[in-house]
C-alpha positions as CSV (number, residue, x, y, z in Angstrom):
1,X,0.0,0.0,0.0
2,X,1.4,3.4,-0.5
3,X,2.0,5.9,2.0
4,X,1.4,9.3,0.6
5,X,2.1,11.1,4.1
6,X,5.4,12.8,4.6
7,X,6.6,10.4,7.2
8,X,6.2,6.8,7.3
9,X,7.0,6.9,11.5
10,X,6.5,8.9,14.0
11,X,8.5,8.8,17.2
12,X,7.4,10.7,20.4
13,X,9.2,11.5,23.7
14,X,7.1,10.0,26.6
15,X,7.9,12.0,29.7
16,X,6.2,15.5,29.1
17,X,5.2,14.9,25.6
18,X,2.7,12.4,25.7
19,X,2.7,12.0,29.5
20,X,2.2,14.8,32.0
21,X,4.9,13.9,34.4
22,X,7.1,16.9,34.5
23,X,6.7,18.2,37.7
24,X,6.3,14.6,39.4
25,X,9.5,13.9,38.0
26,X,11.5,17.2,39.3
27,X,10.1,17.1,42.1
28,X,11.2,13.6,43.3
29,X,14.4,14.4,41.9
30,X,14.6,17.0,44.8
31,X,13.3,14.9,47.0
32,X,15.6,12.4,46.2
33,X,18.6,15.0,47.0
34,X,17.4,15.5,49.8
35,X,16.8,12.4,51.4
36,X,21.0,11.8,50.5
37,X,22.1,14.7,51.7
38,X,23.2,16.3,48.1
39,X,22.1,19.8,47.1
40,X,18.6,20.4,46.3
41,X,19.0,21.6,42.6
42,X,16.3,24.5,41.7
43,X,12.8,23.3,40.1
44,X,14.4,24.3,36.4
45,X,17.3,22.0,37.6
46,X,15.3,19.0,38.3
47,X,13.2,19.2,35.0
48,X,16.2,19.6,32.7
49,X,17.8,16.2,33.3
50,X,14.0,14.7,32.2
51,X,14.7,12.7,29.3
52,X,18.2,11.4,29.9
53,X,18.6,8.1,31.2
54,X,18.3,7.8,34.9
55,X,22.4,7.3,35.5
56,X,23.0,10.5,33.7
57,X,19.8,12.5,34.6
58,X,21.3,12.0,38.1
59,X,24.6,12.5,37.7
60,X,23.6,15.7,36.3
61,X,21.1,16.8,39.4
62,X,23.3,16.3,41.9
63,X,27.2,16.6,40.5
64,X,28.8,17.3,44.3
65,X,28.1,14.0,44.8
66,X,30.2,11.0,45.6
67,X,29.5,9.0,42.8
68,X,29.6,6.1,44.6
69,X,26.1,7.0,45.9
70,X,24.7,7.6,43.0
71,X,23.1,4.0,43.2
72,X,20.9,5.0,46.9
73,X,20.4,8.4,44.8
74,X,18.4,6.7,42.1
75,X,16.7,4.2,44.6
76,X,15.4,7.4,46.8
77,X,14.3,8.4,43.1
78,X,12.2,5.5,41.9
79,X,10.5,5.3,45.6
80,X,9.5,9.0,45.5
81,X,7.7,8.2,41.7
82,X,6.2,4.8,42.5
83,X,4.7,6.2,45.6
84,X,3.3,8.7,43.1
85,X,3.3,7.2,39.6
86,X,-0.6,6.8,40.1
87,X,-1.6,10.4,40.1
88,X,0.0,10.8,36.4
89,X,-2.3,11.0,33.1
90,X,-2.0,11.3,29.9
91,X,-2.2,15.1,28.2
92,X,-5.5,15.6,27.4
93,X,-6.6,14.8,23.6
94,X,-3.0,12.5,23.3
95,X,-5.5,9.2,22.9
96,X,-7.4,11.0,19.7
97,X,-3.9,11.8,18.5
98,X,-2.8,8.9,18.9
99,X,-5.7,7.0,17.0
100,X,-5.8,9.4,14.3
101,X,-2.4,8.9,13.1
102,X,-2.5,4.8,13.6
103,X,-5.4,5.8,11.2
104,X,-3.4,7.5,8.2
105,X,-1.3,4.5,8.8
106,X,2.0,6.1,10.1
107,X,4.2,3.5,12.6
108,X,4.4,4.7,16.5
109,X,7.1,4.5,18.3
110,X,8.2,6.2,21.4
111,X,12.0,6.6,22.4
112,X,12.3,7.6,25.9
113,X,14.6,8.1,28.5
114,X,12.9,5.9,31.0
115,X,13.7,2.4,31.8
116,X,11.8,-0.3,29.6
117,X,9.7,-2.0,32.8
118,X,9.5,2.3,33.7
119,X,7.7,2.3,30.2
120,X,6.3,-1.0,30.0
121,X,4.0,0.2,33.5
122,X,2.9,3.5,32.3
123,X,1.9,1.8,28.8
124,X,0.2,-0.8,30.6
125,X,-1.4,1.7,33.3
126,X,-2.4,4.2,30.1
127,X,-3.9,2.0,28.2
128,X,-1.4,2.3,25.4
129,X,0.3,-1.0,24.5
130,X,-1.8,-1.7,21.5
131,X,-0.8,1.7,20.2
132,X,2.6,1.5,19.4
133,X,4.6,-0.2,17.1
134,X,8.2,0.4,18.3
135,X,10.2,1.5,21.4
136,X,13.3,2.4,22.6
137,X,14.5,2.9,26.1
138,X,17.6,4.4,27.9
139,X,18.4,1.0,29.3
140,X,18.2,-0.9,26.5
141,X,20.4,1.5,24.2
142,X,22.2,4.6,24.7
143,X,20.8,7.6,26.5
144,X,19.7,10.5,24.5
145,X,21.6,12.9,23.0
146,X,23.2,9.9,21.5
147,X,21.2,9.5,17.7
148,X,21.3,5.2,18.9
149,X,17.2,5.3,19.6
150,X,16.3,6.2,16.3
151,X,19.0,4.7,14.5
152,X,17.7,1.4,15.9
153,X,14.0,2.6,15.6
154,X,14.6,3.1,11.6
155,X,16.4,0.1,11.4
156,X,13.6,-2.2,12.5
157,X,10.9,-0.1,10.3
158,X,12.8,0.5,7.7
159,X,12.5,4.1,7.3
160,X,14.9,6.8,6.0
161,X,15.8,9.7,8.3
162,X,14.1,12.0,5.9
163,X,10.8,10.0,6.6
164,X,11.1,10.1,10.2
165,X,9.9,12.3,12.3
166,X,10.8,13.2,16.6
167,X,8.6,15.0,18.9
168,X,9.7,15.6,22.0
169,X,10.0,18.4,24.4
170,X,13.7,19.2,25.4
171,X,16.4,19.8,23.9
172,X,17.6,16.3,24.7
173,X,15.1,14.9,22.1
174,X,15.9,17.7,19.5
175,X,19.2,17.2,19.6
176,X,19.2,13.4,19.2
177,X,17.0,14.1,16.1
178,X,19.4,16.2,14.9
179,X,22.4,13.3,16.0
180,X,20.1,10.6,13.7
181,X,19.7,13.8,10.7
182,X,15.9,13.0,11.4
183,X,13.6,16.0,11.0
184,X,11.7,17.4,14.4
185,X,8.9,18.9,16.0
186,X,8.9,20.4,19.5
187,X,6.5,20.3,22.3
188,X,6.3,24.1,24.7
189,X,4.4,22.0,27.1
190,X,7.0,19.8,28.9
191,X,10.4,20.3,31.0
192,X,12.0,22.3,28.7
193,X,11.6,26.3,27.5
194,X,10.4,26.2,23.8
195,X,13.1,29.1,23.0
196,X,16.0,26.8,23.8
197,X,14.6,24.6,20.7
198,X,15.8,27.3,17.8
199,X,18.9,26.4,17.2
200,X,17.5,22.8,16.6
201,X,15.3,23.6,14.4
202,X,11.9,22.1,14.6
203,X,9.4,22.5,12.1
204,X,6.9,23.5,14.4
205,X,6.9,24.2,18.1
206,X,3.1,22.6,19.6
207,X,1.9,24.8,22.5
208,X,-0.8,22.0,24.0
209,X,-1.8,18.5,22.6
210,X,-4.7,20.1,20.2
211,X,-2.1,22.3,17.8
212,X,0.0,19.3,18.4
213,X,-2.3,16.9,16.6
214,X,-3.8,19.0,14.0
215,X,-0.4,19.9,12.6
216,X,0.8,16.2,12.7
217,X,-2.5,15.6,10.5
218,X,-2.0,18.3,8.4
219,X,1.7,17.8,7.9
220,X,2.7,14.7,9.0
């Protein structure tokens, strides 16, 4: 069958993209920093490091620290979410996005920097597994800003950079789309301030889930 849409697949950012778990996610980070001991980084801090990989999104929050307890830092971490993972939804309208583009018949896939059983649950607690096609997780290949996510991503569906498409909302995502030379569309809803994203690029920068969907429809 041909596919007369720009891209062939689409690959979102889960954390603050798709999932409104910014703040959550700084603020256990803090938490977390404090409960070791290490310097409570400010609430901008804490959001930047969402989207790396949980080694590096820690080594970044808290860099005084003995890296030797970096291990209790990210266990301090985890408990803080799972004692709260359950007050976390979706955006609103991401499900009708979601459907409409399995619809035009685009492949889904999200590359995240969460662990895969950290994505596995919040499919599974979403409602989502059916939904996507693909995913790639910061334990399972390297940690954005490295391009590896969507190298592997394009590999398994076959797809040329130019075909591809990232959404995401820091300049972590942006930047690994521009590591993979895949083109890119930012989201001013998540951890990161949309005016950082320029340099990047994007070809659009969403301001809620609505403009996000309506220009992946029109354009995607």
């Amino acid at each position: 069958m041909s596919r007369p849409r720009r891209f062939d697949l689409i690959a979102f950012d889960w954390d603050g993209t798709l999932f409104d778990s910014t703040a959550l996610i700084a603020r256990c980070i803090q938490e977390a920093c404090r409960d070791v001991g290490a310097a409570v980084p400010s609430q901008a801090d804490a959001a930047y490091v969402i989207g790396l990989g949980l080694h590096d999104a820690l080594r970044h929050a808290a860099p005084g620290l003995d890296p030797a307890r970096y291990p209790e830092l990210g266990q301090r971490y985890r408990q803080h979410y799972l004692a709260r993972q359950h007050e976390l939804v979706l955006f609103e309208g991401t499900l009708e996005m979601l459907h409409a583009l399995k619809a035009r018949n685009h492949w889904l896939a999200v590359a995240t920097g969460k662990s895969r059983r950290g994505l596995d649950d919040a499919l599974a607690s979403a409602q989502l597994s059916g939904l996507f096609d693909g995913s790639r997780t910061a334990d399972e290949t390297a940690s954005k800003p490295s391009p590896l996510m969507l190298l592997e991503l394009m590999r398994e569906f076959g797809t040329e950079p130019a075909r591809t498409l990232m959404v995401g909302d820091t300049t972590h995502d942006l930047q690994m789309a521009r590591n993979a030379g895949v083109p890119c569309v930012g989201v001013g809803f998540g951890a990161h301030d949309h005016a950082a994203f320029a340099e990047f690029e994007p070809l659009v920068v969403a301001q809620d889930t609505r403009e996000l969907h309506e220009w992946l429809v029109a354009h995607g």
